[in-house]
C-alpha positions in Angstrom: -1.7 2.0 -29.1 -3.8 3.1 -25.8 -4.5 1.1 -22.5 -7.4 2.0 -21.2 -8.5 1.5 -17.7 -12.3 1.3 -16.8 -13.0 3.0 -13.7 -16.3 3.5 -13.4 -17.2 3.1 -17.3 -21.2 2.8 -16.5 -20.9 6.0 -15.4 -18.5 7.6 -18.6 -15.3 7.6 -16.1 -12.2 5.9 -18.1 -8.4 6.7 -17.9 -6.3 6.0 -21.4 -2.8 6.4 -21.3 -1.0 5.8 -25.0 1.7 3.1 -25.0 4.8 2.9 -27.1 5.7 -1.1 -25.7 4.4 -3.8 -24.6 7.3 -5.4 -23.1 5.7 -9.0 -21.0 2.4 -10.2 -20.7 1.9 -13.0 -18.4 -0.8 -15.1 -16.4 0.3 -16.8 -13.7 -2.4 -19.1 -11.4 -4.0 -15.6 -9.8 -4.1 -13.3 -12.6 -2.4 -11.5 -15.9 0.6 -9.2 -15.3 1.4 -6.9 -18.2 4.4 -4.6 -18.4 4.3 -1.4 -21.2 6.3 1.4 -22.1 4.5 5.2 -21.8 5.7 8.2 -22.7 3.6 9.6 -20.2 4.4 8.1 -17.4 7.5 5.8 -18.4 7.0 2.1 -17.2 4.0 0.7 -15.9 2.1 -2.7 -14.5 -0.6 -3.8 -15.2 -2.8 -6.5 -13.1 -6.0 -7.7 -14.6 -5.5 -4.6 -16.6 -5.5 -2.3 -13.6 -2.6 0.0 -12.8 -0.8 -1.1 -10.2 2.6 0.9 -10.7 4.0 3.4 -12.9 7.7 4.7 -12.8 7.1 8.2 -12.7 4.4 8.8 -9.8 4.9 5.1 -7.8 6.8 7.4 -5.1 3.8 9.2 -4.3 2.1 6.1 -3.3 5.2 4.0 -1.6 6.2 6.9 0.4 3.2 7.6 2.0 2.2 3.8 2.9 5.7 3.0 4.5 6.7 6.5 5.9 3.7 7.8 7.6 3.5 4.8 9.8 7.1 4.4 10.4 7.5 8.2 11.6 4.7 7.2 14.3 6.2 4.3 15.9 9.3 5.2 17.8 10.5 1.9 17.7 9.7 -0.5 14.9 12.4 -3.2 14.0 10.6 -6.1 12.5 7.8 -5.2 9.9 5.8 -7.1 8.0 4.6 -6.3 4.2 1.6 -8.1 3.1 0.8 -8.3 -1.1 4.0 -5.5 -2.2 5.3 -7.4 -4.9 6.8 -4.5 -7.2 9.2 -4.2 -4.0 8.6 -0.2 -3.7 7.4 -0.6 -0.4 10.0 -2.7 0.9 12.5 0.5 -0.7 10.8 2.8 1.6 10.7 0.9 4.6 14.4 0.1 4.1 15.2 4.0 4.7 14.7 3.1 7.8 17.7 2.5 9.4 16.4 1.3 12.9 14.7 -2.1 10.7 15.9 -5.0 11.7 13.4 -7.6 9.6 11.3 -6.9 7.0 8.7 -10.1 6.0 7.2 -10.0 2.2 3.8 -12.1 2.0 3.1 -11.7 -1.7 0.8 -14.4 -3.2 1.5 -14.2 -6.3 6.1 -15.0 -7.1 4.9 -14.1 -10.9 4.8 -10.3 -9.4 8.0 -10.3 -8.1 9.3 -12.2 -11.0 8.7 -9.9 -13.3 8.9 -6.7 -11.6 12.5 -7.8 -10.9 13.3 -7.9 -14.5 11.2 -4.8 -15.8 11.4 -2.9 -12.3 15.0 -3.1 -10.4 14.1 0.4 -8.6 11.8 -0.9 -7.2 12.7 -5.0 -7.0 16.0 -4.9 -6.0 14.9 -3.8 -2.4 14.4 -7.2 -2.2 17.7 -8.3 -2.1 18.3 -6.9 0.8 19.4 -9.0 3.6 16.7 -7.9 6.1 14.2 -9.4 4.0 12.5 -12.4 3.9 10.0 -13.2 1.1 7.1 -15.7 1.4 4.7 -16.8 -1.0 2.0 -17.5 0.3 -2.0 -16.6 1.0 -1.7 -13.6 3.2 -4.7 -14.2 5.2 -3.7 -17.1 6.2 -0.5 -16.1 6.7 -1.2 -13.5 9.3 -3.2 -15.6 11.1 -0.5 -17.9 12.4 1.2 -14.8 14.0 1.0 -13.5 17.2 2.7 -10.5 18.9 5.6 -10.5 16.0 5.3 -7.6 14.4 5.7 -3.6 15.3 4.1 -2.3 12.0 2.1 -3.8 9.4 1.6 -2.7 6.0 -0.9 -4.0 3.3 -0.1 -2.9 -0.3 -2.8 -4.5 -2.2 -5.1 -4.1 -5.2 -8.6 -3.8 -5.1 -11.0 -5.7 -3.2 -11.7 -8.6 -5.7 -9.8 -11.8 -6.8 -6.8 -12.3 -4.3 -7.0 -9.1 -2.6 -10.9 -9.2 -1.9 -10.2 -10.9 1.8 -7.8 -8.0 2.5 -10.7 -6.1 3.3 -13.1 -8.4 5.6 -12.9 -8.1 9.8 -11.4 -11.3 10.3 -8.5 -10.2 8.5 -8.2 -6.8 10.8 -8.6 -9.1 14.0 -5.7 -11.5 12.7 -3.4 -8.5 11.8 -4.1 -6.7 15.8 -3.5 -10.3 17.4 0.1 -10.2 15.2 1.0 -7.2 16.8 3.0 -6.7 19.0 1.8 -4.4 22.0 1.9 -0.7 20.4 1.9 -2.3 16.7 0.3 -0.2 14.3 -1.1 -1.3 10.7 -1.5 0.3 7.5 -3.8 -0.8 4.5 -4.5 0.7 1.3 -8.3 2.1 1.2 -9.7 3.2 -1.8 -9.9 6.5 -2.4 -13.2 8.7 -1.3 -14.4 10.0 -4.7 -15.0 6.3 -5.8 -15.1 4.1 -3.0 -17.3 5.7 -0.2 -19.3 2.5 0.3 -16.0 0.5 0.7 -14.2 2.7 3.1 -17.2 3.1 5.0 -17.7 -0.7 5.5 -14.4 -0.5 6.6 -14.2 1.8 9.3 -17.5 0.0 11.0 -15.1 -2.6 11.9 -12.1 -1.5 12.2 -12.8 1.1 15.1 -14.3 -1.6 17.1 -10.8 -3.3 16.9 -8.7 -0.3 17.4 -8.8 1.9 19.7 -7.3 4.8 17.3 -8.6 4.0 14.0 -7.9 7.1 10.8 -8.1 7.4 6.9 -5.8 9.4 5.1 -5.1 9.8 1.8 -2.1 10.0 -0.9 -2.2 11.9 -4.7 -1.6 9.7 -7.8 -2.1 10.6 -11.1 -2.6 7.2 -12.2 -4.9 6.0 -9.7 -8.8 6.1 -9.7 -10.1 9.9 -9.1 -5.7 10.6 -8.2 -6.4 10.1 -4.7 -6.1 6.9 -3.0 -6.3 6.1 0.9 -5.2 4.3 4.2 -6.6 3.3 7.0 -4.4 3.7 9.9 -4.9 1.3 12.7 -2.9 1.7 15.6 -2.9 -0.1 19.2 -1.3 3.2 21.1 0.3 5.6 18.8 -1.5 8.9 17.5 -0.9 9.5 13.7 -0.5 13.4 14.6 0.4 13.2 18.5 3.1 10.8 18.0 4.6 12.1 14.8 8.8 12.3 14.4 10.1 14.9 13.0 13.2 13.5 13.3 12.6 10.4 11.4 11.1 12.1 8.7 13.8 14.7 8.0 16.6 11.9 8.2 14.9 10.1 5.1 17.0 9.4 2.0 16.0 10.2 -1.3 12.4 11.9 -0.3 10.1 13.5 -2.9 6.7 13.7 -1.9 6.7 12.8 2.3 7.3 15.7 4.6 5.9 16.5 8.2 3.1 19.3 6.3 2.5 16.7 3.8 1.6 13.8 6.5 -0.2 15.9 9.2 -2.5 17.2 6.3 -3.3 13.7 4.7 -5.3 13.3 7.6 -7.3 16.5 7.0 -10.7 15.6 4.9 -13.1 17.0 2.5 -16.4 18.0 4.3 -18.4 15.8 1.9 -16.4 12.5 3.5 -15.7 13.9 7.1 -18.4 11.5 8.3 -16.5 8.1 6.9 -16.8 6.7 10.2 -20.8 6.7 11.0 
């Protein structure tokens, strides 16, 4: 038995992974959540049949969205998690032992649910008590925030169904009036084999909001092309300038993030060097 995720399958671009389980499928009001066994890459979820998580490369992702803005701000207590329902995020950000409050705006309680149950790696970061999880719309929940938070992260799917508003400039104006003075935010992006158009629509906005504005990237087996990107907003901080050493080699339980690793996500291929125009 094979999953097999369409990426661009107009254009002979699929990804099939063979699976020994099937272990939950679910819909809940937003969408179907599967969970399946792989002998490839263990355990994996599924949204709409899109990968969102698998057990055996998920650190490459999680580490990279929560540590490279968390060894830039020299100060962040209270952060704020937007979509991040499997709960890896919130396990990164916890290795921080300066956090004070962590928020988790997930939409969708089906998510967290199950990945609880088929995911405690992962899901039991939620337990902590430094977090606080809300259901709700993320859009609207940022937008009735305002100088709360010192870093903002957006794990979310692609740009369609719930997620879709995760990428429009309203949504980048809410998130810079929630920050607080030197806040910075961090969403994913795409990655730049697939999704040129979409990161490029992007940027036009979001370096009219902030005034340091970057993409860099992450490498996931899994995930369309194994590259997926950030954008990395910040109101003050430089992703390379203000970089901590410090931070990064106190991190617990590390296996892809490291200083080398982070200055040189930010190092592009010549054909996308121009994202920004």
């Amino acid at each position: 038995m094979w999953i097999e995720e369409k990426l661009e399958i107009e254009k002979g671009k699929a990804l099939k992974i063979r699976v020994t389980n099937v272990l939950e499928k679910v819909s809940s009001k937003f969408q179907e959540i599967q969970v399946v066994d792989s002998d490839a890459f263990g355990r994996i979820l599924l949204i709409d049949g899109v990968i969102m998580v698998t057990e055996n490369d998920e650190f490459c992702y999680h580490e990279m969205i929560a540590h490279v803005p968390l060894c830039v701000h020299p100060t962040a207590k209270k952060v704020l998690v937007i979509g991040g329902g499997d709960g890896g995020t919130v396990r990164e950000v916890l290795k921080h032992s300066i956090i004070k409050e962590i928020d988790v705006c997930e939409i969708d309680s089906k998510v967290i649910e199950v990945c609880r149950k088929y995911f405690p790696g992962l899901a039991d970061s939620f337990d902590d008590p430094r977090v606080k999880i809300f259901c709700e719309d993320g859009n609207k929940f940022i937008k009735e925030r305002k100088n709360e938070y010192d870093v903002i992260i957006v794990d979310s799917s692609d740009p369609i169904g719930p997620a879709e508003v995760l990428f429009r400039r309203e949504f980048y104006e809410a998130m810079y009036q929630a920050l607080n003075v030197d806040g910075i935010v961090v969403s994913q992006a795409e990655s730049f084999f697939y999704h040129q158009t979409i990161i490029k629509k992007l940027f036009s906005f979001i370096k009219e909001i902030f005034p340091i504005a970057k993409y860099y990237y992450t490498l996931v087996p899994t995930y369309p092309s194994g590259v997926i990107g950030f954008t990395f907003c910040s109101k003050k901080y430089h992703p390379i300038n203000d970089f901590n050493n410090d931070k990064a080699l106190n991190l617990p339980n590390i296996k892809y993030f490291n200083k080398d690793i982070h200055c040189a996500s930010f190092i592009l291929p010549t054909f996308f060097k121009d994202y920004k125009k």
